[in-house]
C-alpha positions in Angstrom: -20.3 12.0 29.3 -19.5 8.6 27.9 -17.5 7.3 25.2 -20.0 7.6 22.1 -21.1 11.2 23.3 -17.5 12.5 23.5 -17.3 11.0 19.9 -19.4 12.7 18.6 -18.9 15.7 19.9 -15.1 15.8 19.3 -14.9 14.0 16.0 -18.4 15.3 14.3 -18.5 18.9 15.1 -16.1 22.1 14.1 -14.9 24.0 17.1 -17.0 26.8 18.8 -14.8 29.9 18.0 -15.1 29.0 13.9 -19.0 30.2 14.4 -18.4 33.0 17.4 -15.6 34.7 15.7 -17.6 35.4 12.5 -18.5 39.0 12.3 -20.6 39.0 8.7 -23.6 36.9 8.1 -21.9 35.5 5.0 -19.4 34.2 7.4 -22.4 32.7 9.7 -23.4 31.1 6.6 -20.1 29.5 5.4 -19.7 28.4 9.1 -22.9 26.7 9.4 -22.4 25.2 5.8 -19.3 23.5 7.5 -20.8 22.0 10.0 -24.0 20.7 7.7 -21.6 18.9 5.2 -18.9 17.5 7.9 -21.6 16.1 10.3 -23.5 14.7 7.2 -20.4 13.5 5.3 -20.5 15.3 2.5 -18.8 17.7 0.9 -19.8 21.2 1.2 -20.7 22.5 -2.7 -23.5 20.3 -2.7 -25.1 22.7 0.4 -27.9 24.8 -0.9 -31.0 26.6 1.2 -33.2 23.5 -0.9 -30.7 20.7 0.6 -33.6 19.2 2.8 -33.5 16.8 5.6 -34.3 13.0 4.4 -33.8 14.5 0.7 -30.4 12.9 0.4 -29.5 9.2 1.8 -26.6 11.2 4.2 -29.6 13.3 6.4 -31.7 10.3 7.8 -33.2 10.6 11.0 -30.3 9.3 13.3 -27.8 11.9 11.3 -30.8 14.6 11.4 -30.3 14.2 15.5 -26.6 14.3 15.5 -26.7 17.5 14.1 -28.8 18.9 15.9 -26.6 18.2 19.0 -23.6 19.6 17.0 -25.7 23.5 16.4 -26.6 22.9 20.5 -23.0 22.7 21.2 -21.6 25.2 18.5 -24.5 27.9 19.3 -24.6 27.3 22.8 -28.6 27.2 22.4 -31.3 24.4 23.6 -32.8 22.9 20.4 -35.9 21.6 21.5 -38.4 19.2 20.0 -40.3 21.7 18.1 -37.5 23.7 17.1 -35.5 20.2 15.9 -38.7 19.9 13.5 -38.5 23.5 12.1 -34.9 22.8 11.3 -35.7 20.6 8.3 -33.6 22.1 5.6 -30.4 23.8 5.3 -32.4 27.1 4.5 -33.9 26.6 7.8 -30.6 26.2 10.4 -29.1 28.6 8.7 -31.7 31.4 9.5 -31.6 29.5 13.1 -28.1 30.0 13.3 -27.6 33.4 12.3 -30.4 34.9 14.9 -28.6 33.1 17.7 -25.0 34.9 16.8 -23.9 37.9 16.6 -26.4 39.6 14.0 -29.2 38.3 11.7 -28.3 38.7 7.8 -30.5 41.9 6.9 -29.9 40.7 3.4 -31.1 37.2 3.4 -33.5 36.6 0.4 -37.0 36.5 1.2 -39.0 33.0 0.8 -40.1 31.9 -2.4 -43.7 32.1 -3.2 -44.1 28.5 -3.7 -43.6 26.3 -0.2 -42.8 22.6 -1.1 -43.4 20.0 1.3 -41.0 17.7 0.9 -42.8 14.2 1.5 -46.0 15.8 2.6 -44.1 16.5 6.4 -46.7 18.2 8.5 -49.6 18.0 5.4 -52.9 16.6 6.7 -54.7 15.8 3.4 -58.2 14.3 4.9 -60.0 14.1 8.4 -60.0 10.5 10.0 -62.3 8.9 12.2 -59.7 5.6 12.7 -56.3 6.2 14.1 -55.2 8.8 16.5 -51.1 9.6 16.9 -49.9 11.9 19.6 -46.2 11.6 18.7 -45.4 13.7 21.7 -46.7 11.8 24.2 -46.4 8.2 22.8 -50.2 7.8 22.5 -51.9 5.4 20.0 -55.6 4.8 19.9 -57.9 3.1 17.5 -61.4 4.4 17.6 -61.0 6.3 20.7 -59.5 2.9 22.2 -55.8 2.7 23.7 -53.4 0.5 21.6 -52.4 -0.9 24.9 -56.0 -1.8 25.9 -56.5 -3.8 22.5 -53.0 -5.5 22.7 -54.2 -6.7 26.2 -57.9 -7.8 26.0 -58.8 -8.2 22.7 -58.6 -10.4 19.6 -57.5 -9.1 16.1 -60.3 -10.4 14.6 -62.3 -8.0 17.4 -59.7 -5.1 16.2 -60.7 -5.8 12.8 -64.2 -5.4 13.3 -63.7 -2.2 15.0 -61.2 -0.9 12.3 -64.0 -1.5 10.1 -67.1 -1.0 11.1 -65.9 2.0 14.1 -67.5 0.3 17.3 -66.6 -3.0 19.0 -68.7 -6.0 18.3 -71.2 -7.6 20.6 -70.1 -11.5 21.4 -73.2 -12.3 18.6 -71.7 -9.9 16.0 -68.0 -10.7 16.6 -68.3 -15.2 16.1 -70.9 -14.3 13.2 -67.6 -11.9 12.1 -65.1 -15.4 12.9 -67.1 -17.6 10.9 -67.7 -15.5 8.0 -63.8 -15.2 7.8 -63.1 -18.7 7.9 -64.7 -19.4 5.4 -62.6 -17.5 3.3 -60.0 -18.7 4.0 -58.9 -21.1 0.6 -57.1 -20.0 -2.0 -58.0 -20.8 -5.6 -56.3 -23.3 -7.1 -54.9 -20.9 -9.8 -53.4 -19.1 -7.1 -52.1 -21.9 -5.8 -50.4 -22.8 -8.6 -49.2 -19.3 -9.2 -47.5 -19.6 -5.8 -45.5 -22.6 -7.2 -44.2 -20.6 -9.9 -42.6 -18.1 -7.7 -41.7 -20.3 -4.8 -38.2 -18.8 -5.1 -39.1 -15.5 -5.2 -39.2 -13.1 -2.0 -42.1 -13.5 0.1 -43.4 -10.0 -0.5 -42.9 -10.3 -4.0 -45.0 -13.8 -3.9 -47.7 -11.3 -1.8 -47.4 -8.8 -3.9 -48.2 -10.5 -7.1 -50.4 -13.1 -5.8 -53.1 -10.1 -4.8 -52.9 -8.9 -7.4 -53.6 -12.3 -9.3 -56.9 -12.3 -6.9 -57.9 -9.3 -8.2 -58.0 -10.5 -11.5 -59.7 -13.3 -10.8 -62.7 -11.9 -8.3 -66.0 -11.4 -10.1 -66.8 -8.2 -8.5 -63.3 -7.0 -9.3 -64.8 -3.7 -11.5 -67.9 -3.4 -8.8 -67.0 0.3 -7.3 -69.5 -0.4 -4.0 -68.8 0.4 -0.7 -70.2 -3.4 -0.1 -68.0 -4.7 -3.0 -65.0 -3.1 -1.6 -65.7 -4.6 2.2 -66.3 -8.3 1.2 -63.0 -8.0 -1.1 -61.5 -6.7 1.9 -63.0 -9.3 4.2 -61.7 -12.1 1.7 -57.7 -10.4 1.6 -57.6 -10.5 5.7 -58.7 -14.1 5.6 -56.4 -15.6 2.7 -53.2 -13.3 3.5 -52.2 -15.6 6.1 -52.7 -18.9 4.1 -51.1 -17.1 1.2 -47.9 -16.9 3.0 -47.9 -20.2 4.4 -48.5 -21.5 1.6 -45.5 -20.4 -0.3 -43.3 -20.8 3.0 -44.4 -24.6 2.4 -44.0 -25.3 -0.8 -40.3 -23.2 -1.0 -39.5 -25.4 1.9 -40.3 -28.6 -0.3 -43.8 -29.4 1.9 -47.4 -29.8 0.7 -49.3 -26.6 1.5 -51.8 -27.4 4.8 -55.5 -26.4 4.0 -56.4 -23.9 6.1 -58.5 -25.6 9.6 -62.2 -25.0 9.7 -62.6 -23.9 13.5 -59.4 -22.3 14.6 -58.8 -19.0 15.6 -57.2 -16.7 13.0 -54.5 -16.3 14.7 -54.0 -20.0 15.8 -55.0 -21.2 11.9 -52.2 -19.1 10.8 -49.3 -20.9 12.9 -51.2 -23.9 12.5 -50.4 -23.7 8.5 -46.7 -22.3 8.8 -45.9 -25.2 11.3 -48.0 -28.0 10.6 -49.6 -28.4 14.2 -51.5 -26.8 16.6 -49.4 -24.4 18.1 -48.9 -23.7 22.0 -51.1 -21.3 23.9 -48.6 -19.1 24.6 -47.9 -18.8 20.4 -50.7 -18.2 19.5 -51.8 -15.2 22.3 -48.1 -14.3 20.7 -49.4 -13.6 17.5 -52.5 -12.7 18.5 -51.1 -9.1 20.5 -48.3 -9.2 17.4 -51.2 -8.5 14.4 -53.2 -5.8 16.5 -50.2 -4.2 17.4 -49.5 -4.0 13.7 -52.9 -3.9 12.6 -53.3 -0.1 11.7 -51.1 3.1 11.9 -52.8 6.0 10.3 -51.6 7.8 7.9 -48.2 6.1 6.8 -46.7 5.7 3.2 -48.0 2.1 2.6 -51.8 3.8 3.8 -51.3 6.7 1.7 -50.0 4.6 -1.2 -53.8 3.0 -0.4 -55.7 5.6 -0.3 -54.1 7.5 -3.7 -55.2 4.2 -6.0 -58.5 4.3 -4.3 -59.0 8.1 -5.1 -58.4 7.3 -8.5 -61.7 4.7 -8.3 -59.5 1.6 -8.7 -60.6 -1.4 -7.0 -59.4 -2.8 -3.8 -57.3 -5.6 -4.8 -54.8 -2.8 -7.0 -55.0 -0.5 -3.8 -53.3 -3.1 -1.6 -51.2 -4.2 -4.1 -49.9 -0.4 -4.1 -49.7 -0.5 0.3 -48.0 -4.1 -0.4 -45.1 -2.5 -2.8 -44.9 0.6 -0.7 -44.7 -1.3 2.5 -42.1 -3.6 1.3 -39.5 -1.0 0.9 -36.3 -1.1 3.6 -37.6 2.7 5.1 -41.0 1.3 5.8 -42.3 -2.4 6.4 -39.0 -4.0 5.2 -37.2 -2.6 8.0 -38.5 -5.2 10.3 -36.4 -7.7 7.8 -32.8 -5.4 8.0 -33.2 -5.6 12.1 -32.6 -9.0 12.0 -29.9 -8.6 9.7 -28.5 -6.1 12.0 -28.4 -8.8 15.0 -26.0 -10.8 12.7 -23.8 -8.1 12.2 -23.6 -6.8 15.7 -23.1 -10.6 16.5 -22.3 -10.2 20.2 -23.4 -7.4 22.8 -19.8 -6.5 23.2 -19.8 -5.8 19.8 -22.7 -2.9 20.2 -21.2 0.1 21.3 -18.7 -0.1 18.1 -21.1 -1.2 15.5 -23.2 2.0 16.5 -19.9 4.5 16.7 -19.3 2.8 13.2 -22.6 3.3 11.4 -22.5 7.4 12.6 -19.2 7.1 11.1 -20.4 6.1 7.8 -23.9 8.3 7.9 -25.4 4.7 8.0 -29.2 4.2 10.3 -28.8 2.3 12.9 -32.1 0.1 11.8 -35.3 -0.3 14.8 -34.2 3.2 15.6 -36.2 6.5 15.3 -40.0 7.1 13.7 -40.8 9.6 11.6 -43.9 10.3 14.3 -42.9 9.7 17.4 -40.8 12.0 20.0 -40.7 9.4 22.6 -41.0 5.5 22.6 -43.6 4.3 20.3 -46.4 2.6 22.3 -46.3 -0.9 20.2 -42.8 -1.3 21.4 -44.0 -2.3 24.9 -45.8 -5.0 23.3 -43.3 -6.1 21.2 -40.2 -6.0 23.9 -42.3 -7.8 26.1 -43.1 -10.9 23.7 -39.7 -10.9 22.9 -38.4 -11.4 26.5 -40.7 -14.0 27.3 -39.9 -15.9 24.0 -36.4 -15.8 24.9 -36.7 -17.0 28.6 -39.3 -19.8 27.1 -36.8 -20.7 23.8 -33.5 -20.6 26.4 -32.7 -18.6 23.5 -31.8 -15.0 24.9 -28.7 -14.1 22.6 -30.4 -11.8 20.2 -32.2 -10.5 23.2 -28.6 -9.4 24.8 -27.4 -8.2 21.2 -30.8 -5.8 21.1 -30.3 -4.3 24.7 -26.7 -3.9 23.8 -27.5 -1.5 21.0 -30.5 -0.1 22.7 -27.4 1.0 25.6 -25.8 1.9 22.8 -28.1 4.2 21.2 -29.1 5.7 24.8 -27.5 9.6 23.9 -29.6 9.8 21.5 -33.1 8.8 23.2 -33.0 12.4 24.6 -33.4 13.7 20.8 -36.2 11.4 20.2 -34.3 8.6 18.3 -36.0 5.8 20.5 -36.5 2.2 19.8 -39.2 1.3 17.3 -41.8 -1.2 16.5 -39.2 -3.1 14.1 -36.2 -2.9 16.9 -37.9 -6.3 18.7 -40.7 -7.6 16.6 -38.7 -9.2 13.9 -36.9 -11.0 16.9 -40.1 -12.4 18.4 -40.7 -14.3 14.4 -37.0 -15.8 14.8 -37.6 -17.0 18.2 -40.9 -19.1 16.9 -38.5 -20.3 14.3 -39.3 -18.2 11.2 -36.5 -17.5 8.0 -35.7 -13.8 8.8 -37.7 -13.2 5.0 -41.2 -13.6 6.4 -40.8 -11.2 9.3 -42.1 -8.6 7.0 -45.3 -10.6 5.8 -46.3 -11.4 9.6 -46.2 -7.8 10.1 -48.5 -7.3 6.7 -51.2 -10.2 8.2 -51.8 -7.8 10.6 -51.6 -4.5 8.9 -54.6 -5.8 5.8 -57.2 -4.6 8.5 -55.4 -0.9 8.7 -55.0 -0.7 4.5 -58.6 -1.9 4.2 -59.9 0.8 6.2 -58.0 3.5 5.3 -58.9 2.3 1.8 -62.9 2.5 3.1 -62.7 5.7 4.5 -60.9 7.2 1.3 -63.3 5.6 -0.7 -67.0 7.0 1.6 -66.0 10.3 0.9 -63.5 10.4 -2.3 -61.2 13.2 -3.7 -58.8 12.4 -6.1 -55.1 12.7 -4.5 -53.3 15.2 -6.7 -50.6 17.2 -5.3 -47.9 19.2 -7.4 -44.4 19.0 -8.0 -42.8 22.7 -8.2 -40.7 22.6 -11.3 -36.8 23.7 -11.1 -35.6 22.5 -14.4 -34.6 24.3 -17.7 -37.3 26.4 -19.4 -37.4 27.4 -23.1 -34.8 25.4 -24.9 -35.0 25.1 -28.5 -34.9 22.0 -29.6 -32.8 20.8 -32.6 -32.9 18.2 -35.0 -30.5 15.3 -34.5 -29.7 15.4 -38.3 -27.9 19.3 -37.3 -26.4 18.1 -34.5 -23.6 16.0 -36.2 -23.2 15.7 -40.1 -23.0 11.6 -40.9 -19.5 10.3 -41.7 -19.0 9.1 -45.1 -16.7 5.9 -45.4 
């Protein structure tokens, strides 16, 4: 057992005999409750059966796990995989607790009659024909195609065109596909100018906005067509990239670069952040980099999508809804934090105590855990890869060493399916090709237009408006009073 795992199992969790010893199922319960608030850091009145796992900043995924190891050890009881996702509330462990003691509470209150979801865990709210996600097994496939296979052998703009259209393109089809894209790849000068207004202003925030802008500005922007909604999407793959490069040039005091007229998308892109044709190696870089991000089912910044297209709004507001979603630090914008958390660490020798000091705080340790996946997620291959052999090529391999450092670190809790994720090496692969840590999240949105835009498709072929329901907790049947009774005015 090494020094993080004794740790944790000393400093984190009450003793066994605390829970054995209790002979009343209150006493299970005040036990359990214990536990829940020490390993999470908080103090115990604000435990309830309705405290719910991600529902407070303190029960993240990485603290979520460390319980879980603390009920193994106190109740003497595997928690496996299925059972860890059961155990998503306080309600829940301590049912889970009591049956593996001494005696089940006959008295515990039976389920309300509403069941609330909390962020749609375990809701399927539509059938899909684009993305399939075995989180168990690590499995990722677009179209009946295996992530790894795309990464490997195809292009994005190849991915795109099966994101969109469901089948791969023949060689005809798919330069027909190239050339229509490059030619829309300009901005308007409106835009342009728009991006000099903000050109201190985050880069999602400039992306954000500046979509937004094109929305206004399209003259199919109120046509509700399936055809409408594809060449507006075709039109936000192509300019997204020149978009960004064009406010990472003029923040950085240059001239935007007009976009070329015969590069590859992928090559065009670095060609405009850089100012030169890029090297080979680069460019396949970036190629494997936006399929691997190009599309991921179902996730907050797709759902985000697919809710503004259910209400019939165009396409330009719907990914200006994925864009805001995306950009938030528990979704896209934790590719940013990762590189933030390679400064920290600042040395490999510094891992081990950075880690033991986040659990001690209830803090994530950031490129760590998906809400999805059990076992390694499938891009990370990809992304580890391209970021050893951009180290090795860049003689640059400290924040190499700094991630493998934390990934040692973080090893105990790989067996509860807190593994490495997509963000853990991507945003170190934009460093290494000398990009400001800022724009590690709009590379990763270059890729991921393709996934919003058919998510956004699909949602909109066979539309339902979105509408789910909060259940209501608050006061009922107050009587209101008029200010004038509440306080008589004061006469000077």
């Amino acid at each position: 057992m090494n020094e993080l795992d004794l740790h944790l199992r000393h400093d984190l969790i009450l003793s066994k005999d605390q829970i054995a010893i209790a002979p009343e199922g209150i006493e299970i319960i005040t036990a359990v409750d214990s536990l829940i608030a020490r390993v999470l850091g908080i103090n115990v009145e604000r435990i309830s059966n309705d405290l719910m796992y991600q529902s407070i900043r303190e029960w993240d995924s990485l603290s979520h796990v460390t319980l879980m190891i603390a009920l193994e050890t106190e109740l003497g009881t595997k928690i496996t995989d299925q059972i860890m996702l059961q155990l998503h509330s306080v309600g829940a462990i301590r049912e889970f607790a009591q049956t593996h003691t001494i005696r089940a509470d006959e008295g515990a209150k039976s389920a309300p009659s509403v069941t609330v979801h909390r962020g749609l865990e375990g809701v399927y709210i539509e059938r899909s024909t684009i993305t399939n996600i075995d989180g168990e097994r690590g499995v990722l496939e677009h179209r009946g195609y295996n992530i790894h296979d795309l990464v490997e052998q195809s292009s994005f703009e190849e991915t795109v065109w099966l994101l969109l259209n469901g089948e791969l393109p023949d060689a005809r089809t798919l330069t027909a596909f190239q050339e229509e894209l490059r030619l829309h790849r300009e901005l308007p000068a409106t835009i342009v100018d728009l991006v000099r207004m903000l050109a201190h202003a985050h880069p999602m925030e400039v992306l954000r906005t500046c979509i937004s802008a094109l929305g206004a500005l399209a003259c199919d922007g109120q046509d509700e067509s399936q055809e409408a909604a594809m060449r507006s999407g075709l039109r936000l793959i192509a300019q997204i990239p020149t978009l960004v490069a064009t406010h990472h040039a003029i923040r950085s005091g240059r001239e935007p670069i007009v976009p070329h007229s015969t590069l590859s998308h992928a090559k065009n892109f670095l060609y405009m952040l850089f100012g030169e044709e890029p090297l080979p190696s680069a460019v396949r870089f970036l190629d494997k980099d936006l399929i691997a991000h190009a599309e991921h089912g179902l996730n907050a910044s797709a759902f985000a999508a697919r809710v503004a297209i259910g209400c019939k709004a165009n396409l330009y507001a719907a990914i200006t809804a994925a864009i805001a979603a995306f950009s938030g630090s528990l979704h896209g914008g934790a590719t940013e934090r990762v590189l933030e958390l390679i400064d920290a660490v600042g040395t490999p020798e510094n891992a081990q105590a950075y880690v033991r000091n986040c659990l001690e705080r209830n803090q994530p340790v950031m490129g760590f855990g998906h809400r999805v996946y059990r076992t390694e997620d499938p891009r990370v291959r990809h992304f580890r890869e391209a970021a050893r052999s951009l180290s090795l090529e860049q003689r640059d391999t400290h924040g190499l060493a700094i991630i493998e450092a934390i990934v040692k670190a973080m090893e105990p809790y790989s067996l509860y399916g807190v593994e490495p994720n997509a963000d853990l090496y991507a945003g170190l692969t934009y460093r290494l090709l000398g990009l400001p840590n800022d724009l590690a999240v709009p590379m990763y949105v270059a890729g991921r237009i393709a996934g919003w835009i058919a998510q956004s498709l699909e949602q909109k072929s066979n539309n339902v408006l979105i509408r789910p329901r909060l259940q209501y907790v608050g006061a009922t049947s107050r009587k209101y009073r008029l200010l004038s009774t509440l306080a008589e005015p004061q006469t000077y």
